[in-house]
N, C-alpha and C positions, 0 to 999 in steps of 0.2 A: 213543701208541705206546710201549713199552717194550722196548726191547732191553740187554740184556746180553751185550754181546759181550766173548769172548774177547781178552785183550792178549798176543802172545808174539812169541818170535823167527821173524822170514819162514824158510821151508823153501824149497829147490831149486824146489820145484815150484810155490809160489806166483809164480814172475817173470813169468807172465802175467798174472795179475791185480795185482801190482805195476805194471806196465808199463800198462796202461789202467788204477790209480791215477794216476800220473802224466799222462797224456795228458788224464787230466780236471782234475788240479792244474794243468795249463800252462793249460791253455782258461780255465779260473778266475782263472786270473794274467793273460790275455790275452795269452801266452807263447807262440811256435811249440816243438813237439814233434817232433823228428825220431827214428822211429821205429826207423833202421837200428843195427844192430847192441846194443839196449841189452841183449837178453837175454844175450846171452855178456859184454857187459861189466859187467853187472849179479852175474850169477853168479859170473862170480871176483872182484869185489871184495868181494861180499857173503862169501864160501865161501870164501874163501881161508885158509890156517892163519893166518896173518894181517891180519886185513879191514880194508882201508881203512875201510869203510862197516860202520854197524850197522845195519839194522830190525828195526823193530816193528810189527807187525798189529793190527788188529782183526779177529777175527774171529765172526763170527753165522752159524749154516747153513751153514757149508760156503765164505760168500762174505766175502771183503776187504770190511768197513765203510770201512779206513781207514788210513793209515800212519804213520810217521814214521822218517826218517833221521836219524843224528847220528854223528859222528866227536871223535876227540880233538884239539886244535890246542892252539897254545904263546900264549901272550899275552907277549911282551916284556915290557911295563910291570909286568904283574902278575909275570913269572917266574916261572910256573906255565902247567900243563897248563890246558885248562876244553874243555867239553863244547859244541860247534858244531850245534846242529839243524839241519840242514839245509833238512829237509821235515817238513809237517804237515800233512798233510789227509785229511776225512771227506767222504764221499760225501752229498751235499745233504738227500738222504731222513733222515738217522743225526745232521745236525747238530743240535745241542740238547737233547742224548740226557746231557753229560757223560763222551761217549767222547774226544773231544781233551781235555781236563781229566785222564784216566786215564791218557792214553796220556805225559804229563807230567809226573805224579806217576811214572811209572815209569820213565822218563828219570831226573828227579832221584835213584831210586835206583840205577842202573846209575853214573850219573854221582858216587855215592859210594862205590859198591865202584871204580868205574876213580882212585879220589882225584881226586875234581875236585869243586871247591866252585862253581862259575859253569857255566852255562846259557845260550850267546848261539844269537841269532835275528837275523832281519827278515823282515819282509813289505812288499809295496807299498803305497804311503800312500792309495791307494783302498780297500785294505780293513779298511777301518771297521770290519764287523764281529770281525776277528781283532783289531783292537787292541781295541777294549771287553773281549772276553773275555780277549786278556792281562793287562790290566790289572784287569781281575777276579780274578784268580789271583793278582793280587803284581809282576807284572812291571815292568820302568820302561825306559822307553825312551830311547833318546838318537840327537838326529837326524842324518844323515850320508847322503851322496852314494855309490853302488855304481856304481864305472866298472867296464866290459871292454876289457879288451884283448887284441887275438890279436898270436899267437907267430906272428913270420915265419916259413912254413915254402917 
């Protein structure tokens, strides 16, 4: 199968195919997805004159292949800015195509016009598959524990 899909910035009007992106990225994580309210909160973080959140699309025909999130955060140790991905996923049909592979490379470039030399992640240690292909790319991982905690409200 050959696809070339388009990589660019999500528009207003993609938050619903955003939004069942994600719903299929939590299922895949074995993650619950709670549906309410993400399109408005989606759209002004995304749209805002100042966005928390950046993405990026895949797009083929008219339909979301595939996405990925990423924000700026501060590293103490480093004393510097670096580039947080967030999210990364393709739709299961599209994997093995070299569309997450683009859509990273084009990260990397965002992430040095915003000056940011680093690129951090994780995924859950069940997915084999995403670590092979980070580390197919160059990646190196380092291991560590991801607690939650809620804010007493």
């Amino acid at each position: 199968m050959k696809i070339q899909g388009k990589i660019r910035f999500a528009k207003p009007e993609d938050i619903p195919q955003i939004i069942q992106l994600c719903h299929l990225h939590a299922a895949y994580e074995e993650a619950e997805y709670v549906m309410e309210r993400k399109a408005e909160l989606l759209k002004k973080d995304l749209f805002e004159t100042s966005p928390k959140l950046y993405c990026l699309v895949v797009e083929y025909d008219s339909v979301l292949l595939g996405y990925a999130t990423y924000m700026k955060q501060y590293a103490t140790w480093d004393a510097r800015e670096y580039i947080y991905m967030d999210c990364l996923f393709i739709r299961e049909f599209a994997r093995g195509l070299g569309l997450g592979e683009k859509l990273i490379v084009r990260i990397q470039k965002e992430a040095t016009f915003l000056d940011c030399e680093l690129i951090q992640w994780q995924t859950p240690d069940f997915n084999t598959k995403a670590m092979k292909f980070y580390r197919r790319i160059g990646a190196k991982s380092k291991s560590k524990e991801r607690f939650f905690l809620k804010t007493k409200q």
